[in-house]
C-alpha positions as CSV (number, residue, x, y, z in Angstrom):
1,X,-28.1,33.7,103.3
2,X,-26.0,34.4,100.7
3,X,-25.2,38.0,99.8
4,X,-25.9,37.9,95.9
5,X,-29.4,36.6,97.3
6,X,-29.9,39.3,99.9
7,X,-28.9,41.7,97.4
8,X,-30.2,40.6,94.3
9,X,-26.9,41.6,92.6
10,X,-24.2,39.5,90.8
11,X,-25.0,37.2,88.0
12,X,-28.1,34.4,88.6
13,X,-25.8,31.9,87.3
14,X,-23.0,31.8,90.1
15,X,-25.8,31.5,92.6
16,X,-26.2,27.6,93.8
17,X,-29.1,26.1,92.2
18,X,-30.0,25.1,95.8
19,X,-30.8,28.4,96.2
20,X,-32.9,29.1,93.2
21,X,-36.5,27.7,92.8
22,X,-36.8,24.3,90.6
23,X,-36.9,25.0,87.1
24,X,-40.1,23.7,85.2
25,X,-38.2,21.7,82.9
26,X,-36.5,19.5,85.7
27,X,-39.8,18.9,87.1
28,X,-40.8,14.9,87.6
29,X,-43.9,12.9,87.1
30,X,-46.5,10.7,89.3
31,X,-43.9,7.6,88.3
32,X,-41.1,9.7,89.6
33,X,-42.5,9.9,93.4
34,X,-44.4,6.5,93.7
35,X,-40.8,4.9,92.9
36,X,-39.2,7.4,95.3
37,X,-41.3,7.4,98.2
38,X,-41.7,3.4,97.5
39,X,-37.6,3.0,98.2
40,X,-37.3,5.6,101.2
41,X,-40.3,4.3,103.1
42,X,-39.4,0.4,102.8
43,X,-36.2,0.1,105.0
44,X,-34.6,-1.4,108.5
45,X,-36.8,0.7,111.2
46,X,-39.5,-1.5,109.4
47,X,-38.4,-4.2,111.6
48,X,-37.9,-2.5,114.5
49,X,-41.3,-0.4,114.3
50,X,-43.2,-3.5,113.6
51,X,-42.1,-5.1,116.1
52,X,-42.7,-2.4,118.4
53,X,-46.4,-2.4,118.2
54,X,-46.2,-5.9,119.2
55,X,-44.3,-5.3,122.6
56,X,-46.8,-2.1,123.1
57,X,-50.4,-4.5,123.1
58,X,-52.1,-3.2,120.1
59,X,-54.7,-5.8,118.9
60,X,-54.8,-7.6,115.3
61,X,-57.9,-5.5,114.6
62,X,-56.4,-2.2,115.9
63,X,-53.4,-2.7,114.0
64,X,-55.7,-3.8,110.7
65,X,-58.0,-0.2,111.0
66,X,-55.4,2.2,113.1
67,X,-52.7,1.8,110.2
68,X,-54.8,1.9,107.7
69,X,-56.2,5.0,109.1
70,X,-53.0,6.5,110.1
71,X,-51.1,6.3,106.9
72,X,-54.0,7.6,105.3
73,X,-54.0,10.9,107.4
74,X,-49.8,10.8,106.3
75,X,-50.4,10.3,103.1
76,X,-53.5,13.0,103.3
77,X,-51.0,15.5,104.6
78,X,-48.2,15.1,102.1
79,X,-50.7,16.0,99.6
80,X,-52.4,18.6,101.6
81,X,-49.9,20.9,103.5
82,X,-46.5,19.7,102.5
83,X,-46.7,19.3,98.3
84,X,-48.8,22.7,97.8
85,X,-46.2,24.6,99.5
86,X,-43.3,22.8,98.0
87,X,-45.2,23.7,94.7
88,X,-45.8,27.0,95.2
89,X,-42.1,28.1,96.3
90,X,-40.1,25.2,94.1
91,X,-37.8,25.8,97.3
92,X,-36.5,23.3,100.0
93,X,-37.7,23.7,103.8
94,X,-33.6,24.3,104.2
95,X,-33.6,27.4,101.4
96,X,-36.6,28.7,102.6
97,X,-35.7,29.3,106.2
98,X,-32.4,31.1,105.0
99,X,-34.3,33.2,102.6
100,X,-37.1,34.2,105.0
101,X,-36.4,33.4,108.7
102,X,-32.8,34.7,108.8
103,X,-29.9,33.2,109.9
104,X,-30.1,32.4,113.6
105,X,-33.6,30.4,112.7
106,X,-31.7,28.9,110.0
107,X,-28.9,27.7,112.6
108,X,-30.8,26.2,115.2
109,X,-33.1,24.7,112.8
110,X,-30.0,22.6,110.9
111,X,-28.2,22.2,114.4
112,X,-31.7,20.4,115.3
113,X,-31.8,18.7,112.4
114,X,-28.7,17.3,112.6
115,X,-29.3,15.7,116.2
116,X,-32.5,13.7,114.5
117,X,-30.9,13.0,111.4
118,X,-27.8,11.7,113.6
119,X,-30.0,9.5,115.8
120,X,-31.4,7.9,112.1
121,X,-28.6,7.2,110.6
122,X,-27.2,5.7,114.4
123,X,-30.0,3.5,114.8
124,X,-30.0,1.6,111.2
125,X,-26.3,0.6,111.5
126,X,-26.9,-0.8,114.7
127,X,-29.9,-2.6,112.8
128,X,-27.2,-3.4,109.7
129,X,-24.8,-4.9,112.6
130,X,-27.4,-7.2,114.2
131,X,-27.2,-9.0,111.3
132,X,-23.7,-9.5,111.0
133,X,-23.3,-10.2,114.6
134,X,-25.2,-13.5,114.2
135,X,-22.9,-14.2,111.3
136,X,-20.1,-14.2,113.8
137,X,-22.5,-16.0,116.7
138,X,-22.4,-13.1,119.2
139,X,-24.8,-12.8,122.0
140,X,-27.7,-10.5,121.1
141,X,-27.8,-7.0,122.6
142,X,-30.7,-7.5,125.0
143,X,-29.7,-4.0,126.8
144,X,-29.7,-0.8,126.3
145,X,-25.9,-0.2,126.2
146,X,-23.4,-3.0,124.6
147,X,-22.5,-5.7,126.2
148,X,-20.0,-7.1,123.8
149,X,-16.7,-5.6,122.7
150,X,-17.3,-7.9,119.3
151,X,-20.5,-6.5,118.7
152,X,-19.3,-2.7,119.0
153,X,-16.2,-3.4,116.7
154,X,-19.1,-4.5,114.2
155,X,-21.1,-1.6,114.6
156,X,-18.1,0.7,114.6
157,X,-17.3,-0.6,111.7
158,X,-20.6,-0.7,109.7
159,X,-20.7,3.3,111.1
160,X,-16.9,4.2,109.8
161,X,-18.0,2.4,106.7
162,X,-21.5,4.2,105.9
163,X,-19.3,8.0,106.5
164,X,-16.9,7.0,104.4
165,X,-19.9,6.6,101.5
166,X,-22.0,9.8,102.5
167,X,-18.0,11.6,102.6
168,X,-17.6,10.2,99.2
169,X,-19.7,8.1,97.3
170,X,-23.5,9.2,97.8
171,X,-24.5,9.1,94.5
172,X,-23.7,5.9,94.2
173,X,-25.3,4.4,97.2
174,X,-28.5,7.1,95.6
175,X,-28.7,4.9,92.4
176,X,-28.3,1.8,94.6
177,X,-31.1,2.4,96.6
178,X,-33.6,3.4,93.9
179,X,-32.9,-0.1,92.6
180,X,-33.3,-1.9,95.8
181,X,-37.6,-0.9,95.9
182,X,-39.2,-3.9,94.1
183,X,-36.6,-6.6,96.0
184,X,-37.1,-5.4,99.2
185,X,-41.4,-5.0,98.9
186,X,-41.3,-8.5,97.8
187,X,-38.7,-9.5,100.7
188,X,-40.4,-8.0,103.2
189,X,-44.0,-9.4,102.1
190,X,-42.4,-13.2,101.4
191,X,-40.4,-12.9,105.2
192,X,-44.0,-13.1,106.5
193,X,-45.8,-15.8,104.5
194,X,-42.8,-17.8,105.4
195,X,-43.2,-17.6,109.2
196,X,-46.7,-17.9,109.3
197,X,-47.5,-21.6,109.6
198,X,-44.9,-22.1,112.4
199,X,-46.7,-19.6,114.0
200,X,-50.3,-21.4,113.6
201,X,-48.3,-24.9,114.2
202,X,-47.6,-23.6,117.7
203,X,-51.2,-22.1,118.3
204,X,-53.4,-25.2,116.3
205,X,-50.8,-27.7,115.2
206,X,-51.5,-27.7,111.7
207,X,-49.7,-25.3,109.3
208,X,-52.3,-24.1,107.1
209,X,-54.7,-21.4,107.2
210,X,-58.3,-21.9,105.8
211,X,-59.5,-18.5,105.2
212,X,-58.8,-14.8,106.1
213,X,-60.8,-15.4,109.9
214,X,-57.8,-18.2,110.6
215,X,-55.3,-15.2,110.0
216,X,-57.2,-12.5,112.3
217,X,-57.4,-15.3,114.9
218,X,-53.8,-16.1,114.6
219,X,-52.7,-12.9,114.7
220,X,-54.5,-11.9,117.7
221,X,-53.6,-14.6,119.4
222,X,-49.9,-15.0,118.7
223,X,-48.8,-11.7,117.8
224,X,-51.1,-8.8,118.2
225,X,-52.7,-9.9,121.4
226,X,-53.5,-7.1,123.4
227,X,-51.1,-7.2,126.1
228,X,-48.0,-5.6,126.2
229,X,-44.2,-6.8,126.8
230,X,-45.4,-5.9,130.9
231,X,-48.7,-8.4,130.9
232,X,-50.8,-5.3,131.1
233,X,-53.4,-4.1,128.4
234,X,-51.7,-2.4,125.8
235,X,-52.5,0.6,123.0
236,X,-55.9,0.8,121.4
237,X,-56.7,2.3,117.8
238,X,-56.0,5.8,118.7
239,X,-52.5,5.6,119.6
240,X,-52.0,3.1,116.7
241,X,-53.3,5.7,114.2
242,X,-51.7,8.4,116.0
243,X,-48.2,6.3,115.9
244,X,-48.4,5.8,112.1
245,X,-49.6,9.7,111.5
246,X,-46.7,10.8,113.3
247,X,-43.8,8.5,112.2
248,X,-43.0,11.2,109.8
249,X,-44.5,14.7,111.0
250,X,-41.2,16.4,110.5
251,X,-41.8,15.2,106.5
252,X,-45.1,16.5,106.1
253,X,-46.4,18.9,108.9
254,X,-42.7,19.9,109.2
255,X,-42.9,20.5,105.8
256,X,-39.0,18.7,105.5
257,X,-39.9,16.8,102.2
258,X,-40.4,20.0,100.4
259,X,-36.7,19.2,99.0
260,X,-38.5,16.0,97.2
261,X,-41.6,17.5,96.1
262,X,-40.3,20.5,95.0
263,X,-39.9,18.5,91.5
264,X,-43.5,17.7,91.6
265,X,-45.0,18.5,88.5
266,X,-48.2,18.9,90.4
267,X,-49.5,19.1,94.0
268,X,-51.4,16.1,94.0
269,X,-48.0,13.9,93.4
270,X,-48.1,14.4,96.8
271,X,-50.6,11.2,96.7
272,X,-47.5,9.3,95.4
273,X,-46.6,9.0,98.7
274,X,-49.0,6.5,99.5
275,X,-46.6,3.7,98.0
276,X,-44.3,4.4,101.1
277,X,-47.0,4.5,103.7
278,X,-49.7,1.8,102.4
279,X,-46.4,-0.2,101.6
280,X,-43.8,0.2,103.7
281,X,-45.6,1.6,106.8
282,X,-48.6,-1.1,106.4
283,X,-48.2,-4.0,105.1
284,X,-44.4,-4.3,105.8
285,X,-45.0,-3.1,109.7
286,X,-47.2,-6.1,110.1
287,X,-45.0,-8.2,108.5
288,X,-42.6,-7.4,110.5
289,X,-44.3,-7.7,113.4
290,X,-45.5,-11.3,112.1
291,X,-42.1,-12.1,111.3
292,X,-40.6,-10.9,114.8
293,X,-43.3,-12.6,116.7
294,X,-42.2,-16.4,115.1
295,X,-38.5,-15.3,115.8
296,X,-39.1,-14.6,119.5
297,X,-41.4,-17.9,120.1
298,X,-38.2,-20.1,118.0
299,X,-35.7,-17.9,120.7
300,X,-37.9,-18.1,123.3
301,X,-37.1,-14.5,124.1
302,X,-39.0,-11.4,124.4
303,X,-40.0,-9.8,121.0
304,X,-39.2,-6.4,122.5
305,X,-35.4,-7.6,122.4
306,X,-35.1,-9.9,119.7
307,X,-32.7,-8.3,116.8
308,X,-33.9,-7.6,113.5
309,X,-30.8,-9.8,112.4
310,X,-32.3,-12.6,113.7
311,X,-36.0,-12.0,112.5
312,X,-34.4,-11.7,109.2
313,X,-32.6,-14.6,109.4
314,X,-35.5,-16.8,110.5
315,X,-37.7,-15.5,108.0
316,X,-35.4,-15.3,105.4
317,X,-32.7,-17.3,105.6
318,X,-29.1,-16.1,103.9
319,X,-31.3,-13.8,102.1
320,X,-32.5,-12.1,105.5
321,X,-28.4,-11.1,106.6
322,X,-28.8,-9.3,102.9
323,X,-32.1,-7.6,103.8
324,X,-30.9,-5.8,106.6
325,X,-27.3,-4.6,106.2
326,X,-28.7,-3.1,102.1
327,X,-32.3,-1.4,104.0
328,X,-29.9,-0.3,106.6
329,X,-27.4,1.7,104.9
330,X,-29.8,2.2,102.5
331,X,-31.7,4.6,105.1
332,X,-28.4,5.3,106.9
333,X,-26.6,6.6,104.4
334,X,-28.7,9.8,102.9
335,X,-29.6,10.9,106.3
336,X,-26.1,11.5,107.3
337,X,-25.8,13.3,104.0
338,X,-28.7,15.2,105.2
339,X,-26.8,15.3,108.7
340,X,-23.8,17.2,107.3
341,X,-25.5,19.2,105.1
342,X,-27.5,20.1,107.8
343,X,-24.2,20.7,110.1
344,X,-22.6,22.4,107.3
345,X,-25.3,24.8,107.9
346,X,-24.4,25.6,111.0
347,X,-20.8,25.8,110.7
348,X,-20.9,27.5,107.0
349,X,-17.2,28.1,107.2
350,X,-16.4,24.8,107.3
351,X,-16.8,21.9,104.3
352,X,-19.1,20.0,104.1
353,X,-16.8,16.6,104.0
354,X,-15.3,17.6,107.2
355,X,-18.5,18.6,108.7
356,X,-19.6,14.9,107.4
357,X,-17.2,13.2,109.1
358,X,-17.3,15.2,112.6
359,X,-21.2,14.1,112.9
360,X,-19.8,10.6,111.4
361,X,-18.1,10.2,114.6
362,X,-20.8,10.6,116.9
363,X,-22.9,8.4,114.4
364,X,-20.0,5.5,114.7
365,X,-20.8,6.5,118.7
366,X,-24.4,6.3,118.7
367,X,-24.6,2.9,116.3
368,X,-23.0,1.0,119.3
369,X,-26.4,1.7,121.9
370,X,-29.2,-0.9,121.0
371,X,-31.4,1.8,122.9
372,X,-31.2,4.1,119.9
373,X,-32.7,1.9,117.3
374,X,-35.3,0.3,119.6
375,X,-36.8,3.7,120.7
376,X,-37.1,4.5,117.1
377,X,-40.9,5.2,117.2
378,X,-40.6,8.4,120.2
379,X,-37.5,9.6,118.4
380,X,-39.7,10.1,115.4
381,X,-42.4,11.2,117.5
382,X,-40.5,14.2,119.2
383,X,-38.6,14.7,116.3
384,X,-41.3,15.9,114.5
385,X,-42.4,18.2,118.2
386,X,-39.3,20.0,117.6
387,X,-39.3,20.8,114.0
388,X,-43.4,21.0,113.4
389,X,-43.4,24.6,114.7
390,X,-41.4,25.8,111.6
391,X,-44.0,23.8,109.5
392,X,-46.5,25.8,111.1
393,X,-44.8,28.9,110.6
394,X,-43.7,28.3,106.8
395,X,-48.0,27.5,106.6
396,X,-49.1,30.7,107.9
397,X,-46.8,33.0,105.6
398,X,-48.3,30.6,102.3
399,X,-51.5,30.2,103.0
400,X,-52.8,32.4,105.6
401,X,-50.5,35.6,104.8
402,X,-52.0,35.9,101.4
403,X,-55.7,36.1,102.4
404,X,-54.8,38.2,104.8
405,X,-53.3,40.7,102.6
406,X,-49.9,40.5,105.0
407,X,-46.4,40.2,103.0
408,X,-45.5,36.5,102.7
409,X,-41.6,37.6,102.4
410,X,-41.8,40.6,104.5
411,X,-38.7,39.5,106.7
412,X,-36.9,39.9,103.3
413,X,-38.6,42.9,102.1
414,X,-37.7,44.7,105.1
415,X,-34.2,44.1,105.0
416,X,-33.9,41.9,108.6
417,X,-30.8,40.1,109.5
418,X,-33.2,37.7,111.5
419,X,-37.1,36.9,112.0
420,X,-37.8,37.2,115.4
421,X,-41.0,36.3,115.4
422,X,-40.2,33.1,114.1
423,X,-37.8,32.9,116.6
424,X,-40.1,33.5,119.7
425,X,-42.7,31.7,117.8
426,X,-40.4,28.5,118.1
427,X,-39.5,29.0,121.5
428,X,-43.3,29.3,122.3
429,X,-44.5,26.1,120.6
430,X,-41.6,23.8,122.0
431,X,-42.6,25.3,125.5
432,X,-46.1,24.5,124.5
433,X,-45.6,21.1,123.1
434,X,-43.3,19.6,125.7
435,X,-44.9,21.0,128.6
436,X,-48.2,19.1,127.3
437,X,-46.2,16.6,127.2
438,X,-45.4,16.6,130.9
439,X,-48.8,17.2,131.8
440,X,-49.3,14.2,130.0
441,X,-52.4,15.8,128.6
442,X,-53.1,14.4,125.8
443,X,-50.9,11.5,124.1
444,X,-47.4,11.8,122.7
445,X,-48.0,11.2,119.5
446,X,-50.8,13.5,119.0
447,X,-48.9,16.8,120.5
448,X,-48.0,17.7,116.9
449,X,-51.7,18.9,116.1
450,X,-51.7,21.5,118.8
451,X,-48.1,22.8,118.2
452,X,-48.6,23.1,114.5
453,X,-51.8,25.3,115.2
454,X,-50.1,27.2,117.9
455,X,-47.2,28.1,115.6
456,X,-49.9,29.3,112.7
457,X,-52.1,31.4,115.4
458,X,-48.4,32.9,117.3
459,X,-46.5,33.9,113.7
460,X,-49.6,35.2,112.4
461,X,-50.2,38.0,115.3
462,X,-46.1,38.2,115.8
463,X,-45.3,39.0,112.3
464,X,-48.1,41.4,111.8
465,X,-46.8,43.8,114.8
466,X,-43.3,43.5,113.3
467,X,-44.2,44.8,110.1
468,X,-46.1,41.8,108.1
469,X,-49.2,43.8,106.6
470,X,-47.6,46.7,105.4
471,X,-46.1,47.7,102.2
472,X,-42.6,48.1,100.4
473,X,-42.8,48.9,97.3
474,X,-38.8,49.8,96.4
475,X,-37.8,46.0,97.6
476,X,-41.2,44.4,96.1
477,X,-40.0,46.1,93.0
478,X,-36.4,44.4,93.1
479,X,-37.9,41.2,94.3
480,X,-40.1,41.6,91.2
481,X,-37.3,42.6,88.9
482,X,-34.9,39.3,90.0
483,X,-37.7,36.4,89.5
484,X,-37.5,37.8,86.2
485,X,-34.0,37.3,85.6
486,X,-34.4,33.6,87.8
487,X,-36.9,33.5,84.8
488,X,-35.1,34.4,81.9
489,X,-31.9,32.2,83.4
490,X,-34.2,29.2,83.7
491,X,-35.6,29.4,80.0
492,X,-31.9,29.1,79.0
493,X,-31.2,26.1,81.2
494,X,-34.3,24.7,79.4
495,X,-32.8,25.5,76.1
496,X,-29.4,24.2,76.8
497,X,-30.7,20.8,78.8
498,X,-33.7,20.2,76.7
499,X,-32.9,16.4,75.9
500,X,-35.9,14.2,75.1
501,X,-35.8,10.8,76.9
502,X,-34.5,7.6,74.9
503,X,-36.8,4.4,75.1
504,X,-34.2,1.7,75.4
505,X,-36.3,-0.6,73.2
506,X,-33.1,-2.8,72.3
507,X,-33.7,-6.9,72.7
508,X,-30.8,-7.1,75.1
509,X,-32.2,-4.5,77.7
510,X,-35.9,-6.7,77.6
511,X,-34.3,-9.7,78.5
512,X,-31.9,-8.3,81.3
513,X,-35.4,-6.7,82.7
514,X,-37.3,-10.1,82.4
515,X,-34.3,-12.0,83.8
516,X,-34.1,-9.5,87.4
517,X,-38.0,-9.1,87.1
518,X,-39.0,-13.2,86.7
519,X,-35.9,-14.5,88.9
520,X,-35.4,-11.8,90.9
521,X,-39.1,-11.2,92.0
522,X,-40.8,-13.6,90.8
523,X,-39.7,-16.9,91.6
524,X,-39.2,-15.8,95.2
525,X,-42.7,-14.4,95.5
526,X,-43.9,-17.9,94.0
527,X,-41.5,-19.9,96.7
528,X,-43.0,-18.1,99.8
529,X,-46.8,-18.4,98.5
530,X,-45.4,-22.2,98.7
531,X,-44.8,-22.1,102.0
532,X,-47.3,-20.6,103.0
533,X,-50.2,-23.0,101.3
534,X,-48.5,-26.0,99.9
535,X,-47.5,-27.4,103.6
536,X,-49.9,-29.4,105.0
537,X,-47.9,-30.8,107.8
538,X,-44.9,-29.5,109.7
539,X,-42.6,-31.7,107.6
540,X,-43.4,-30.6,104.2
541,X,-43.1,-26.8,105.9
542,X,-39.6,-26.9,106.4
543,X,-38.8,-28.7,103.1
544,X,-40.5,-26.0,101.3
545,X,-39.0,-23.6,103.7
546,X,-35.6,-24.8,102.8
547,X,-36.3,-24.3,99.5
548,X,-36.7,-20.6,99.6
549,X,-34.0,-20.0,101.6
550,X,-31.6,-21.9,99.3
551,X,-33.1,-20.7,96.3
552,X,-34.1,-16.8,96.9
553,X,-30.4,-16.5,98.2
554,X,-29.2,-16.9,94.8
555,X,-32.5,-15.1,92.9
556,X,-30.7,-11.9,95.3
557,X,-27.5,-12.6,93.9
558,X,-29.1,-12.4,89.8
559,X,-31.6,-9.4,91.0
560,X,-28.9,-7.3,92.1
561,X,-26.8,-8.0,89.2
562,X,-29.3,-7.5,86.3
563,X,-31.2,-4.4,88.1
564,X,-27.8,-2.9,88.4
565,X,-26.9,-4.0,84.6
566,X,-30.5,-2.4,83.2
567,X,-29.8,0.6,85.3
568,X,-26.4,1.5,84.0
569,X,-27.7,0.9,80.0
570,X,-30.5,3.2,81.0
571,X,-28.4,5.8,82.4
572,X,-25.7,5.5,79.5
573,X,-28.7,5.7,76.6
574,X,-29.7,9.1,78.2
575,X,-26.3,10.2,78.0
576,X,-25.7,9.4,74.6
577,X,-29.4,10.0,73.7
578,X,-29.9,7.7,71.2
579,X,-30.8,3.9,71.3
580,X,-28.4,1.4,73.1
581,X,-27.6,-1.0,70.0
582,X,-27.1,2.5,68.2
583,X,-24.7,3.3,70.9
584,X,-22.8,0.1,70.9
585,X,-22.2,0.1,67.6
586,X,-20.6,3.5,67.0
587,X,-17.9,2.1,69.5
């Protein structure tokens, strides 16, 4: 915790805005998060995780409800626990431990963070260099460690390559990403109406489907048939809705995407998140697993070690080899951004760049174990065991602290060095939470629930015999006294950065948008919709499939290129803040 925050002295504007609330006027509307959550929820573990389900023995109708269920309950909880608080405090999770749990909490909570967000960013290079490895025709990594020296060179590589952007270049792989949204939504979606008649050519021999029955009854019997990668009888809806609800615990009870929806204009932005899970953690998880199901039957393999470079490939042709290398740096690169500004947390001494690349070389480690990537689904799960707790905690002093007239910054008011009962409140619920885990009590996936409510119930009674519900009314006073100067700084950021956004209505930007919009998206939604009912027999299938790989190859090439164009107009009219023609012309 910085001293000048401790202390409330020294001028508000040296402090880091990181460790300021949110000003009101760089707040972000609905549009904002929908696009957001849209890009950061539609990447590489997509594969993997759809896939997964597959090799676990959920059925087609499990899948169908439990998902739909389960990113409900995520989306539900974004909106519920995560966005109020985020709101309310205009802080990130990161800030708000320093400010209120002290620093040993705030140590141990970045050095765990840093272990997930290492094991992320590990596991989509290794997806990335799947792809590329079949460029270069090496074996696929069926095991858990590498079995080629060609393939870890790759993944090195790809690893030494993704540091080398979060060490320098983040922003620019940021604006990237945000651009990639649309393509990959369609790419995903299209990867799985290609594959679908060879699937029912196998099952019926023809390569059409009739109505939405044919597709539940090729599902379940090709892909989501109930039995798991062992021949035994696999999950049920539970621990499908459980999977999906906990995929990203540490985001929402963990309370972790407080640093995005801290710019919510409104808690109920926290809805916007639906466009990640409906999208990318629906219908792009059973797509995948559509996809991956096809690829295993053409490799005669096991889907629960076919390579997302290969599903790609199959599905998508060139185009696929594109798909995964961009949605796995994509995902890669901010978490080990996260990762060493989580690390540079721990070691505050140290910069961040050469904190960045010390967990960049256990990441270019890591990226060479297939394990990592294919285990995505528990490393999620018990990611989120170990960082719910400090949701819980974070809960109880927002929402329960208040109604019971208890201090909601009394760690702060009474001037401790660190919260212990945060502390031993931690300690308790990873005791609590693992140990059901070895019990084997109740199922993985669901031991969030009773951590999260054994964190709330612990803190609560903790903090109230350390000193919670009383009264301190010289530091209340000077809390009081510097959110009115935070105030008064803010209201001349407004002044100074009020700009009111440019329309770019100019006749070159409309046909640079219709050009990546039509061929970009367009045509290659319209090529797979071919495939998949204009191919009566298996020969017209692969012409038309032929087709779309040739052509959506090159509508990636012109979507890249015109996205990227419109983007940098946009950004250069804000700049200027006046219309691009206007612009152009002055020069």
């Amino acid at each position: 915790m910085t001293d000048n925050i401790r202390d409330h002295q020294g001028a508000i504007a040296e402090i880091d805005d990181e460790q300021l609330p949110v000003p009101r006027h760089r707040l972000h509307g609905a549009t904002h998060f929908l696009g957001l959550y849209g890009s950061e929820h539609v990447a590489a573990t997509e594969f993997v995780i759809g896939a997964a389900f597959v090799a676990m023995g959920a059925t087609i109708q499990d899948i169908l409800v439990g998902l739909l269920i389960g990113n409900t309950l995520a989306a539900i909880s974004f909106w519920l626990i995560t966005a109020p608080i985020a709101v309310k405090t205009r802080l990130s999770l990161y800030t708000y431990i320093e400010h209120n749990m002290g620093d040993m909490v705030s140590r141990l909570y970045n050095g765990a963070n840093v272990l997930i967000f290492v094991a992320i960013s590990a596991a989509m290079i290794t997806v990335s260099a799947t792809a590329v490895r079949a460029l270069f025709d090496i074996p696929p990594q069926t095991d858990p460690y590498p079995t080629s020296l060609y393939f870890v060179i790759i993944a090195a590589s790809a690893s030494v390559i993704a540091v080398l952007v979060a060490y320098h270049g983040f922003n620019l792989v940021a604006e990237f990403a945000t651009i990639c949204t649309p393509w990959l939504m369609v790419m995903f979606t299209a990867g799985g109406m290609v594959l679908i008649p060879s699937l029912n050519e196998t099952l019926t021999g023809y390569t059409t489907l009739a109505s939405f029955s044919d597709f539940i009854s090729l599902a379940g019997t090709t892909v989501f048939t109930g039995i798991n990668a062992e021949g035994e009888p696999g999950i049920g809806l539970v621990e499908v809705i459980g999977f999906a609800w906990a995929a990203n615990t540490f985001a929402h009870f963990g309370l972790v995407d407080m640093a995005l929806l801290r710019y919510a204009k409104k808690s109920i932005y926290g809805l916007c998140t639906a466009t990640g899970m409906m999208f990318g953690h629906y219908i792009a998880w059973i797509s995948a697993a559509l996809m991956g199901a096809a690829t295993a039957s053409i490799m005669k393999l096991s889907i629960a070690v076919v390579s997302p470079g290969d599903v790609a490939y199959y599905a998508l042709g060139a185009t696929g080899f594109v798909i995964v290398v961009i949605a796995g740096w994509t995902t890669a690169n901010p978490n080990l951004y996260r990762a060493g500004l989580a690390a540079q947390a721990v070691f505050p001494t140290i910069a961040r760049q050469k904190v960045t690349l010390a967990v960049g070389a256990v990441v270019v480690i890591g990226s060479c174990f297939p394990f990592i990537y294919r285990q995505i689904l528990p490393i999620l799960a018990y990611a989120g065991l170990v960082l719910v707790p400090i949701g819980g905690i974070v809960f109880a002093e927002q929402h329960i602290f208040p109604r019971l007239g208890y201090k909601t910054n009394w760690h702060r008011l009474k001037g401790l060095k660190d919260n212990k009962p945060a502390l031993l409140t931690w300690a308790i619920c990873l005791v609590f939470g693992f140990g059901l885990d070895a019990l084997g009590i109740i199922y993985f996936v669901y031991l969030f629930l009773p951590t999260w409510v054994v964190a709330i119930v612990c803190y609560t009674l903790l903090a109230k015999a350390a000193g919670a519900d009383k009264s301190y009314p010289e530091a209340e006073q000077r809390e009081q006294e510097f959110d009115n100067r935070v105030k008064q700084y803010h209201a001349r950021l407004a002044a100074e950065e009020n700009q009111v956004p440019v329309k770019d209505s100019s006749a070159l930007t409309k046909i640079i948008r219709a050009v990546w919009i039509i061929i970009g998206l367009i045509v290659p939604a319209v090529l797979a919709w071919r495939v998949l009912f204009n191919s009566p027999d298996l020969y017209e299938y692969y012409v038309n499939r032929e087709v779309f790989y040739d052509v959506t190859i090159w509508c990636t090439l012109v979507y890249f290129v015109f996205a990227w164009w419109d983007l940098q107009r946009s950004k250069a009219l804000q700049r200027a803040g006046q219309p691009a023609d206007v612009a152009v012309a002055a020069k």
